[in-house]
Structures are given as structure tokens and as C-alpha cells.
Backbone as a ProteinNet text record, in pm:
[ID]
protein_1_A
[PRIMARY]
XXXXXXXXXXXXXXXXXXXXXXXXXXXXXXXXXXXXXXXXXXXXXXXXXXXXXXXXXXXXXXXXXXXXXXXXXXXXXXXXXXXXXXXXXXXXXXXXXXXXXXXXXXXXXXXXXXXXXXXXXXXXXXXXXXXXXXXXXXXXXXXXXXXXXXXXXXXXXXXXXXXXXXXXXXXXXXXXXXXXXXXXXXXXXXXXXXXXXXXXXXXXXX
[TERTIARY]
-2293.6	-2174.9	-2096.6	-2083.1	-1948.7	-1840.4	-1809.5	-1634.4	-1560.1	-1471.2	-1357.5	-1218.2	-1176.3	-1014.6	-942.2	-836.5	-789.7	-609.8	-541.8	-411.2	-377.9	-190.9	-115.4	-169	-153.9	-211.3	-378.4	-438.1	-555.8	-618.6	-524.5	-574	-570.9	-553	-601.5	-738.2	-740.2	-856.8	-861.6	-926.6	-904.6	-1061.7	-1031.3	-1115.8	-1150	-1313.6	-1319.1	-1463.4	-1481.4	-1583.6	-1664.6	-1810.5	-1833.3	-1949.2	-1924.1	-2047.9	-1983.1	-1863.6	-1868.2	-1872.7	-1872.3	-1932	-2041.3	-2138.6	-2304.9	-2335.8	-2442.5	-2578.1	-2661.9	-2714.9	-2793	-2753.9	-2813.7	-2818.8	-2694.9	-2700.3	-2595.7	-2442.7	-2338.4	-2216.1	-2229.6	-2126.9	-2112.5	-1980.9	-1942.5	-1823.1	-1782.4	-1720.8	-1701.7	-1600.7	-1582	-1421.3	-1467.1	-1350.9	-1347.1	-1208	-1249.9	-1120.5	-1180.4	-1042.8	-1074	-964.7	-1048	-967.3	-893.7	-750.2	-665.6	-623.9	-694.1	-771.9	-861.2	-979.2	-1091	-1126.6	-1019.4	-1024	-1122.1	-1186.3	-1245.4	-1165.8	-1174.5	-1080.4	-1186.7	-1041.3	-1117.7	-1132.9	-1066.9	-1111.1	-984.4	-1073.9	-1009.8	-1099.1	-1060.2	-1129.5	-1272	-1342.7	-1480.1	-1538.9	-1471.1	-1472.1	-1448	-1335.2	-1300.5	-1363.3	-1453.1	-1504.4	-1710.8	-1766.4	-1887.4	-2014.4	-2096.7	-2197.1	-2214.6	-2230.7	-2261.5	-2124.6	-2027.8	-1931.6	-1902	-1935.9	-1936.7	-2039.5	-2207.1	-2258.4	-2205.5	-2194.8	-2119.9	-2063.9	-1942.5	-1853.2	-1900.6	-1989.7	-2061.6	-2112.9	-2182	-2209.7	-2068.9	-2002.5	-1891.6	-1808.2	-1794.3	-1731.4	-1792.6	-1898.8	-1984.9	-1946.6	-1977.7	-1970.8	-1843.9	-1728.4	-1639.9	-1512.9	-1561.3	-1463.3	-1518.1	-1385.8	-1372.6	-1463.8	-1451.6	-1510.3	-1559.1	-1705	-1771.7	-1829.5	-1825.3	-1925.3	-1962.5	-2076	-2099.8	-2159.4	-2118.9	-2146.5	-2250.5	-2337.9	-2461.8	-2439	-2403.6	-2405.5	-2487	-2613.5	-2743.1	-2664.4	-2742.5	-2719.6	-2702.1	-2802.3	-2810.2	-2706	-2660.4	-2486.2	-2432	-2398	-2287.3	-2303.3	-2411.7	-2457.6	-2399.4	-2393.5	-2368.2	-2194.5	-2178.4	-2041.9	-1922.7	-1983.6	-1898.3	-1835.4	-1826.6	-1803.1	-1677	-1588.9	-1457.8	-1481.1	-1526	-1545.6	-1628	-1756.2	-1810	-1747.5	-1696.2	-1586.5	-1531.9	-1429.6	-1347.7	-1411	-1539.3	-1656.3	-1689.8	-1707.4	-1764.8	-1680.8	-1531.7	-1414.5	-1407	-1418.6	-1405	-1505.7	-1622.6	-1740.6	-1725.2	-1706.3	-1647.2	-1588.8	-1476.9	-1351.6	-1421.5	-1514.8	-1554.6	-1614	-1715.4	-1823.1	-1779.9	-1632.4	-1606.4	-1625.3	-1619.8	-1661.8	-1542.4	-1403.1	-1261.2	-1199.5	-1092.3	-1027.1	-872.5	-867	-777.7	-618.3	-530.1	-417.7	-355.1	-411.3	-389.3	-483	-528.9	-624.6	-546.9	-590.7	-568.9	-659.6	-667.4	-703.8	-682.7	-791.6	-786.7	-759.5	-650.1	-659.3	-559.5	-547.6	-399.1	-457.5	-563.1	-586.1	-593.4	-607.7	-600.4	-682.2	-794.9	-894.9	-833.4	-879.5	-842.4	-908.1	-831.3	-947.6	-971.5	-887.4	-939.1	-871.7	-972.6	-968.9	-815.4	-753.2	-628	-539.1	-425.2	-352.1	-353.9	-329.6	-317.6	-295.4	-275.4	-162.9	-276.5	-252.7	-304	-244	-342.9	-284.5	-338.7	-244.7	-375.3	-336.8	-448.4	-521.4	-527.5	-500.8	-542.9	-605.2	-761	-835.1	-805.1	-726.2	-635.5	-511.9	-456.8	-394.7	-364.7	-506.1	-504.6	-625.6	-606.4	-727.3	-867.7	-786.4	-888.8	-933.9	-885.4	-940.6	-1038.6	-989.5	-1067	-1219	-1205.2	-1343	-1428.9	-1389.8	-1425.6	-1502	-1401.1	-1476.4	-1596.7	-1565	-1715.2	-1840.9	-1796.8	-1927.3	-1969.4	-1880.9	-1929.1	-2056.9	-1952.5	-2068.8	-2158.3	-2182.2	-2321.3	-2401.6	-2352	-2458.3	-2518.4	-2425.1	-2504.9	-2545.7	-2548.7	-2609	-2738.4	-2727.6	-2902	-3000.9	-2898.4	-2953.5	-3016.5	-2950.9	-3007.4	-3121.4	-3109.7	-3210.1	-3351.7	-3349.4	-3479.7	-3514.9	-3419.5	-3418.5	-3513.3	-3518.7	-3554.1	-3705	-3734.6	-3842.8	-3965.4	-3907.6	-3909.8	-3948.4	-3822.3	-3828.4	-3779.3	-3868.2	-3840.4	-3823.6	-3850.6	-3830.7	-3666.2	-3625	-3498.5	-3388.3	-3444.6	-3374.2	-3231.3	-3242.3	-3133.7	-3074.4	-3224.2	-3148	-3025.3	-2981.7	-2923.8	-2809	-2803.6	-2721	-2619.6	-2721.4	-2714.3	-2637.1	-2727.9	-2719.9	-2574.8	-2477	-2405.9	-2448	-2363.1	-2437.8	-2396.4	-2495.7	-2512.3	-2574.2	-2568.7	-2670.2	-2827.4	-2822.4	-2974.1	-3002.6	-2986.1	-2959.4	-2959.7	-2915.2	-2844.1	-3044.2	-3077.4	-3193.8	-3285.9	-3297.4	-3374.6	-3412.1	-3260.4	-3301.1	-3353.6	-3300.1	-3360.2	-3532.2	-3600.6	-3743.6	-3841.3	-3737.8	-3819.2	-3795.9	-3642.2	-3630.5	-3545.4	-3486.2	-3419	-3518.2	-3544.3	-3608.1	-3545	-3588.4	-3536	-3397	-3339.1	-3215.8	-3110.7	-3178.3	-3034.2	-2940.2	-2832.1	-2733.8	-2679.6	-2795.9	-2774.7	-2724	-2580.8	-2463.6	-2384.7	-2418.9	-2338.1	-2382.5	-2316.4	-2323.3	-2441.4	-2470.5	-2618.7	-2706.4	-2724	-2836.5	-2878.7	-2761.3	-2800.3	-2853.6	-2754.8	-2836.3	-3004.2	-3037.5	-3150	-3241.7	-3180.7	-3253.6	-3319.5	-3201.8	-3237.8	-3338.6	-3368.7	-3448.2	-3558.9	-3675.6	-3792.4	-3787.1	-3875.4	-3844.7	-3929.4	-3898.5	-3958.3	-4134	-4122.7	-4254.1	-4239.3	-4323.1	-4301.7	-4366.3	-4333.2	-4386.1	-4396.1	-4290.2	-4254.2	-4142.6	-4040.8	-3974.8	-3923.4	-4044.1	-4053.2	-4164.4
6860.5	6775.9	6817.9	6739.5	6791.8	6779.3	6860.5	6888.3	6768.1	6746.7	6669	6701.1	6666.3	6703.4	6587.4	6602.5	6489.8	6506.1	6401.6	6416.4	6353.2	6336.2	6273.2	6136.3	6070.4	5913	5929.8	5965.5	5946.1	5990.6	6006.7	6119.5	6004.7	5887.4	5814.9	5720	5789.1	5695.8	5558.2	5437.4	5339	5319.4	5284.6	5335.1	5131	5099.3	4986.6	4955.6	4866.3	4904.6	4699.3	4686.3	4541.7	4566.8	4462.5	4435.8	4531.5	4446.2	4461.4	4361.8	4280.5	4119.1	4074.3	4185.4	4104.3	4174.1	4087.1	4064.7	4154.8	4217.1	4321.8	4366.9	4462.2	4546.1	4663.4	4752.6	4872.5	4809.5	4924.9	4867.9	4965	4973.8	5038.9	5066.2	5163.1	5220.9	5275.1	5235.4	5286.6	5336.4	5463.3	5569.6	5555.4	5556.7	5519.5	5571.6	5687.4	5737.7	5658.8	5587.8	5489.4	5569.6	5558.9	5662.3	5546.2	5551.8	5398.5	5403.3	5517.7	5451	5342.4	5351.4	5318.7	5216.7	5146.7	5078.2	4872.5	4888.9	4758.7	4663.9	4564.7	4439.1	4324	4290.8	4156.1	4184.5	4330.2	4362.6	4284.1	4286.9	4167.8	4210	4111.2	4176.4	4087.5	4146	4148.4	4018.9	3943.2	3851.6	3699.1	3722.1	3590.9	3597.6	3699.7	3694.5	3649	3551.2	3551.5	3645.3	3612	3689.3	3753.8	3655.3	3700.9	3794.3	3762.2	3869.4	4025.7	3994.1	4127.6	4230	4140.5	4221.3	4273.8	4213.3	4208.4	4355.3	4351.2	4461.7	4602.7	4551.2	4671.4	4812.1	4794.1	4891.7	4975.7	4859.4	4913.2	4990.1	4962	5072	5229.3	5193.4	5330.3	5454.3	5344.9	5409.9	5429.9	5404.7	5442.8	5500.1	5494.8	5574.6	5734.9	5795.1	5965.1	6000.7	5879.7	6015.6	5847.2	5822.3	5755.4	5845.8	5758.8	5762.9	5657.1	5606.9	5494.6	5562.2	5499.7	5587	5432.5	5452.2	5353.8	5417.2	5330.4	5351.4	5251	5317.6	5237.5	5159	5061.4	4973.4	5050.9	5154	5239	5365	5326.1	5440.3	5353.4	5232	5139.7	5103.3	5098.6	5096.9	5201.4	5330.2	5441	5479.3	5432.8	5468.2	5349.5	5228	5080.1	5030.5	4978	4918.1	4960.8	4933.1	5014.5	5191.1	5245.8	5375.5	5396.2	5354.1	5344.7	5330.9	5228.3	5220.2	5336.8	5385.2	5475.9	5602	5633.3	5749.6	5684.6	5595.8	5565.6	5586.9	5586.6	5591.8	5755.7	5842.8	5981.1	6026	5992.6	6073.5	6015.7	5891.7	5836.5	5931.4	5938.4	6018.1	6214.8	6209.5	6398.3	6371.3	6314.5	6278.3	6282.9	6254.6	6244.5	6385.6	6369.5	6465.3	6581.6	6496.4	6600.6	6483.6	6571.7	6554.1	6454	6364.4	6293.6	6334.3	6290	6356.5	6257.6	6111.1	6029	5930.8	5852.2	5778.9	5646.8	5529.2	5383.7	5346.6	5322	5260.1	5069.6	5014.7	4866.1	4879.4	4757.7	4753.6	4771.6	4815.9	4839.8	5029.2	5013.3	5150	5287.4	5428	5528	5607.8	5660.9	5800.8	5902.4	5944.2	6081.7	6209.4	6311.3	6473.9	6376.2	6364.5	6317.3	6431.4	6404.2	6518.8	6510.6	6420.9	6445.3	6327.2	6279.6	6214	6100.6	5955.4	5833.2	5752.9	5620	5504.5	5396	5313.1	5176.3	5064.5	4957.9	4846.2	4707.4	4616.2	4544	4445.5	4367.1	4285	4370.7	4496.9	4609.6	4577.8	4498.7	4462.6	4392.8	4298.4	4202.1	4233.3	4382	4427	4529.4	4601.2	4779.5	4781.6	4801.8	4818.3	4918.5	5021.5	5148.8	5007.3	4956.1	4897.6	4860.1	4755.7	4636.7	4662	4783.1	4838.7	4889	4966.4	4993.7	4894.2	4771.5	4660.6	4604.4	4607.4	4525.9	4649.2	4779.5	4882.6	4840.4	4873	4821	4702.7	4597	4482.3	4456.3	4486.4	4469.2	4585	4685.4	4800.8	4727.5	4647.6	4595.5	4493.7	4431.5	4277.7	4300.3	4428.7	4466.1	4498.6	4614.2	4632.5	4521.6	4437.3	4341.9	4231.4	4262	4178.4	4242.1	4379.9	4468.6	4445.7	4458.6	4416.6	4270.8	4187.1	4061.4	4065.5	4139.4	4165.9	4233.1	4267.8	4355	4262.5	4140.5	4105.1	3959.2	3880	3746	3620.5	3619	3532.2	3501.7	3580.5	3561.3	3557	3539.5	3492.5	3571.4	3676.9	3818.5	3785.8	3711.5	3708.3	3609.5	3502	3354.3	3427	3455.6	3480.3	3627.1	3741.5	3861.3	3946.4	3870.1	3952.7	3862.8	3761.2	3731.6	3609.1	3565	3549.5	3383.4	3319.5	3167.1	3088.1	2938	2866.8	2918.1	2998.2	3003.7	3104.8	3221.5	3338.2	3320.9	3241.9	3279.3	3205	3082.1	3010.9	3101.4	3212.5	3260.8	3402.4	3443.5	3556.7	3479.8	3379.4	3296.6	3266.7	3250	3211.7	3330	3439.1	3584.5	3738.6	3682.4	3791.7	3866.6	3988.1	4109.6	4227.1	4261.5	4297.6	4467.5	4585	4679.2	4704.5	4613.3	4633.3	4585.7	4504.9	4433	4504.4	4465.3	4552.2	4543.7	4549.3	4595.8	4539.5	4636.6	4619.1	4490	4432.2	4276.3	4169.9	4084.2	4007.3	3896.5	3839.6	3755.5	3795.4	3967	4017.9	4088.9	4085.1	4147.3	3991	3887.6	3759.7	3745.2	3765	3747.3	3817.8	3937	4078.3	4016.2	3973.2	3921.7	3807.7	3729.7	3644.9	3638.9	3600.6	3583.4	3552.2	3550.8	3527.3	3390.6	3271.7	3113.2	3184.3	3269.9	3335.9	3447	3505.3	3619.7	3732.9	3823.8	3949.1	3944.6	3784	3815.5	3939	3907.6	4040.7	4141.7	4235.3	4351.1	4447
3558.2	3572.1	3696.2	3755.9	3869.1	3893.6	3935.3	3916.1	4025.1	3927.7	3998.4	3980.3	4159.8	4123.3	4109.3	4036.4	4021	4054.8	4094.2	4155.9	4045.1	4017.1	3931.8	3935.8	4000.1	4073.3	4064	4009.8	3963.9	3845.9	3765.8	3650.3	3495.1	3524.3	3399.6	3367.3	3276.6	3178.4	3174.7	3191.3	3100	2993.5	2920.6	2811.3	2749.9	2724.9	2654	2656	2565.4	2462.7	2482.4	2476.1	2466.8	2318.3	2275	2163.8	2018	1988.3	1858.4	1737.9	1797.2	1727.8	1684.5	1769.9	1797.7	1688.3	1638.3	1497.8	1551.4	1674.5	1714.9	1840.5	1826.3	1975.2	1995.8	2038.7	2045.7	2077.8	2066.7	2079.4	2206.6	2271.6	2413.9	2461.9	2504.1	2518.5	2654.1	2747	2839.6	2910.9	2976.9	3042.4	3174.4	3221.7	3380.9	3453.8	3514.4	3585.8	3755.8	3825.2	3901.6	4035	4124.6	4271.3	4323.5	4322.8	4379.9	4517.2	4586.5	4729	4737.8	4632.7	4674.8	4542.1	4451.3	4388.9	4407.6	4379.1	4429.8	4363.6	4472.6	4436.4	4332.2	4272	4175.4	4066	3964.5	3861.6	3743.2	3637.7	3578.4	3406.8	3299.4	3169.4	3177.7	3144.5	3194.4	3159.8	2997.5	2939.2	3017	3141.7	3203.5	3339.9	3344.3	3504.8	3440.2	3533.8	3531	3558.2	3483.9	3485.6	3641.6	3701.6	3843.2	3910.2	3894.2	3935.3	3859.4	3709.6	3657.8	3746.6	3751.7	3852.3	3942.4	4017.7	4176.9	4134.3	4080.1	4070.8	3964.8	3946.1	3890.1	3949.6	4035.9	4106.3	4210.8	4271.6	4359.3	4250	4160.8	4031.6	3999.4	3969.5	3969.5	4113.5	4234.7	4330.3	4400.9	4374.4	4388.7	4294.6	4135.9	4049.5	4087.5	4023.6	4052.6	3939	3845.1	3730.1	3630	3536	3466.7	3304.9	3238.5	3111.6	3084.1	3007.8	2932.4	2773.2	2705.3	2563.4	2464.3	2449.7	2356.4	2220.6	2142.3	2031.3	1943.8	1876.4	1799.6	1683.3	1664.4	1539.2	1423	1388	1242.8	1261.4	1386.4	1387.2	1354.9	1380.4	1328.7	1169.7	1165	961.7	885.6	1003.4	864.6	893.5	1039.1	1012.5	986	985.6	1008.2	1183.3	1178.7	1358.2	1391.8	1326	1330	1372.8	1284.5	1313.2	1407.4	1461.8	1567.7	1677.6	1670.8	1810.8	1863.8	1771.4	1764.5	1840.7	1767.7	1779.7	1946.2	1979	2134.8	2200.9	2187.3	2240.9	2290.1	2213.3	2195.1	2230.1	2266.7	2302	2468.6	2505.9	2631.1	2713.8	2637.5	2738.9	2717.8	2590.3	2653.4	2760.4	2788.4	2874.9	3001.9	3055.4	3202	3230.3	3377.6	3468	3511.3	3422.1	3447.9	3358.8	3292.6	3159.8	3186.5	3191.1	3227.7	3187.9	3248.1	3174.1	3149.3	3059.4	2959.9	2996.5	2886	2861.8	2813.9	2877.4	2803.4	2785.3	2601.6	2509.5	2504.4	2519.9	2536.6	2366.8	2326.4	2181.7	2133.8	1977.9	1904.8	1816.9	1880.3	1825.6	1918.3	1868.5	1904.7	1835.1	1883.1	1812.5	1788.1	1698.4	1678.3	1734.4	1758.5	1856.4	1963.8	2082.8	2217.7	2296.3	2404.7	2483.7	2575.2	2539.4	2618.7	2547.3	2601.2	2542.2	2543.2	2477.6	2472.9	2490.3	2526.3	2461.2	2461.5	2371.5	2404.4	2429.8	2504.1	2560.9	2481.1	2431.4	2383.4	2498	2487.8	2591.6	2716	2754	2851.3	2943.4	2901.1	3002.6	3087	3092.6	3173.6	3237.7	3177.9	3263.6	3358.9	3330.8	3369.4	3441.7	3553	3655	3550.8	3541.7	3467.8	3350.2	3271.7	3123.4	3172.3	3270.9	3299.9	3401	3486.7	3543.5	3388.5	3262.8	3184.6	3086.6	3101.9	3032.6	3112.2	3235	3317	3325.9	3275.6	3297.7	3129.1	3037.4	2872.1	2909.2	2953.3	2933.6	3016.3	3124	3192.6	3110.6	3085.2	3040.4	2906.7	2849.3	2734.5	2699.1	2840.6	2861.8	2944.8	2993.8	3027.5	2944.4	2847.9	2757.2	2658.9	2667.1	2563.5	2600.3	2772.9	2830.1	2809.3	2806.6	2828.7	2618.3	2548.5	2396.6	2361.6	2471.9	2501.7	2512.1	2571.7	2636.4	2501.7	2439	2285.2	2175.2	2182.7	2045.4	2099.6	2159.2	2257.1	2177.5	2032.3	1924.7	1871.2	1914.9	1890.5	1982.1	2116.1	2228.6	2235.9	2251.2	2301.2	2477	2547.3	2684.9	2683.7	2604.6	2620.2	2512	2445.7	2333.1	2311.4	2387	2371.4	2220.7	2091.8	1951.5	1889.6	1989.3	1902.7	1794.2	1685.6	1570.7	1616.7	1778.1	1772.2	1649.1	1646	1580.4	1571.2	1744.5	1726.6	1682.9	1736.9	1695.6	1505.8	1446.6	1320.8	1235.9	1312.5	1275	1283.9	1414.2	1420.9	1356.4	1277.3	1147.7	1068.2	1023.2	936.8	921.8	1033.1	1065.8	1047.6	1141.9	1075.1	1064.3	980.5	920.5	1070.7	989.5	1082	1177.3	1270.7	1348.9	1338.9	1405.2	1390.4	1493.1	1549.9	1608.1	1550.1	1460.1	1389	1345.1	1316.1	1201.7	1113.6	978.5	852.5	776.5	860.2	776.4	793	885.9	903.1	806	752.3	629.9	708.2	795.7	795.7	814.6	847.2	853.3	726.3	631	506.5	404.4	480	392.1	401.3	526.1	545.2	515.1	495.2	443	327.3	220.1	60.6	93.1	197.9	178.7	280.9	231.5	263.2	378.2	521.2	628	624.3	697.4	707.9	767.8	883.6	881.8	945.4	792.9	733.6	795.9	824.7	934.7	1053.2	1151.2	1259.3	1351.8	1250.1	1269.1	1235.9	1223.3	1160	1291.6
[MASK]
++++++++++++++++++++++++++++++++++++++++++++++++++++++++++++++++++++++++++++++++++++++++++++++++++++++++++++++++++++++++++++++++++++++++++++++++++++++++++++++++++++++++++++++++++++++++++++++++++++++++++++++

């Protein structure tokens, strides 16, 4: 890991998380201490900017924050601990993970972890207003809109690239046709419906 120094004017976190909605695929958590020299323009909550611009600003983030984590958290972590608590857990393993310990962290949201490596506040709607949130939200979701593309590639019956695990019409037809695959999650109420029932054809996804 390498050391970073950090000045008053560079020493916060913004902390935020994509994929806690989706029917499969990991949740993802991401800390981002952001150098406001070298802040790239255009950052915004990751949600109102397009695919093609989240790219765009993806990399110039990496390569110009002081300090990164991205934290993957598996489907059968979200089963055993609930999505709520998962979050929370991605939140806190996020902010250990940087490369130097921030001397406060913003929390996108109305919540706050507990045992963090430094101190708090949250913002809700954050991402829209906090440079740090909002680089945090566009590293969350490309990391887990790739992820879900390479997931695609895996398990192509259920169309992960167009949808990415949230619970569409098709998406929802296509537990239905065959069944829950090993990324699903569990614990979410249409993947447990489908669990109880027979797949339309049977030992596609498994």
C-alpha cells in the first residue's frame, strides 16, 4: 500500500455504494479521497450521467484521486448478512482499504457504520452534491456494470448485459424459464419465489 499525505483540503472520504436493488450480481462499495487540484470536471451522481460518460470519467478518477478502494460484496454475503447490513459492511471495509485514513468520511444516505476508521457524516442525495460521493458513485457503478457484463458472458440466458440483475419484466421471465443461477440472491423475495418453483426449463440455471 502506499503512503499518502494528505492536507486539511484533501483529507475527506466520499463514500457510495451501486447495486442494492439488483436480483443478482455483487453489491459494490466505493471510498474515494479526491486531490481538489486535480479534481476532474463533470462529476455528478452516477445515476443521472450516461453510460458513456460514467466511462469517460472513470478512469480520470482512478488516476487522479489521492487515495481509492472498491469493496465487491458476493450475493451469499448479502444472504447471510441482509443488504442493509452488507452495505454498511462495504462501507467500512471501503474506508479501511484507503491508502491514508481520512479525517472524515461522507456517507451518501441517511446512514452511518459503525467501527469506521475515522469520523462521519452523511449526506442524503450526497451523490449530487459532493464531488468525493459522486466520483464514489461512478467507481461503484461501472465496477459493477462490468462486473455484470463479464456475469453475462457466464450466464447469457438471462440477459445481465441489458438489465444488469435488476428485477425487469425480463429479467423477472427469465428466473421464471430457468430458475436462479448461482449469482442470484437468495434472499430476495423473486428469487426465493422461483426457488419454490419448478423452472419452465428445468436445469438451465443451475
Amino acid at each position: 500500500m502506499r503512503y499518502v499525505a494528505l492536507t486539511p483540503d484533501s483529507a475527506i472520504a466520499g463514500v457510495d455504494e451501486a447495486g442494492r436493488g439488483p436480483l443478482a450480481g455483487p453489491l459494490v462499495v466505493a471510498a474515494v479521497i479526491l486531490d481538489p487540484r486535480r479534481t476532474p470536471a463533470g462529476l455528478d451522481d452516477s445515476k443521472k450521467l450516461t453510460e458513456a460518460r460514467r466511462e469517460a470519467l472513470y478512469q480520470p478518477i482512478l488516476d487522479s484521486a489521492l487515495a481509492h478502494c472498491i469493496v465487491f460484496i458476493a450475493p451469499e454475503e448479502i444472504d447471510r448478512r441482509n443488504i442493509f447490513q452488507a452495505t454498511l459492511h462495504g462501507m467500512r471495509e471501503s474506508l479501511r482499504g484507503l491508502a491514508a485514513a481520512p479525517r472524515l468520511a461522507l456517507v451518501d444516505g441517511n446512514r452511518i457504520p459503525d467501527d469506521l476508521p475515522c469520523p462521519a457524516e452523511y449526506r442524503i442525495g450526497g451523490d449530487a452534491l459532493e464531488p468525493a460521493i459522486s466520483a464514489a458513485s461512478i467507481l461503484a457503478k461501472v465496477s459493477r456494470d462490468r462486473a455484470l457484463m463479464a456475469l453475462h458472458q457466464q450466464f447469457p440466458q438471462y440477459g445481465f448485459d441489458r438489465h444488469k440483475g435488476y428485477p425487469t419484466p425480463a429479467h423477472l421471465d427469465a428466473l421464471r424459464r430457468h430458475g436462479p443461477c448461482a449469482v442470484h440472491r437468495r434472499s430476495f423475495a423473486p428469487v426465493r419465489d422461483a426457488l419454490r418453483a419448478p423452472p419452465e426449463q428445468a436445469g438451465l440455471g443451475f
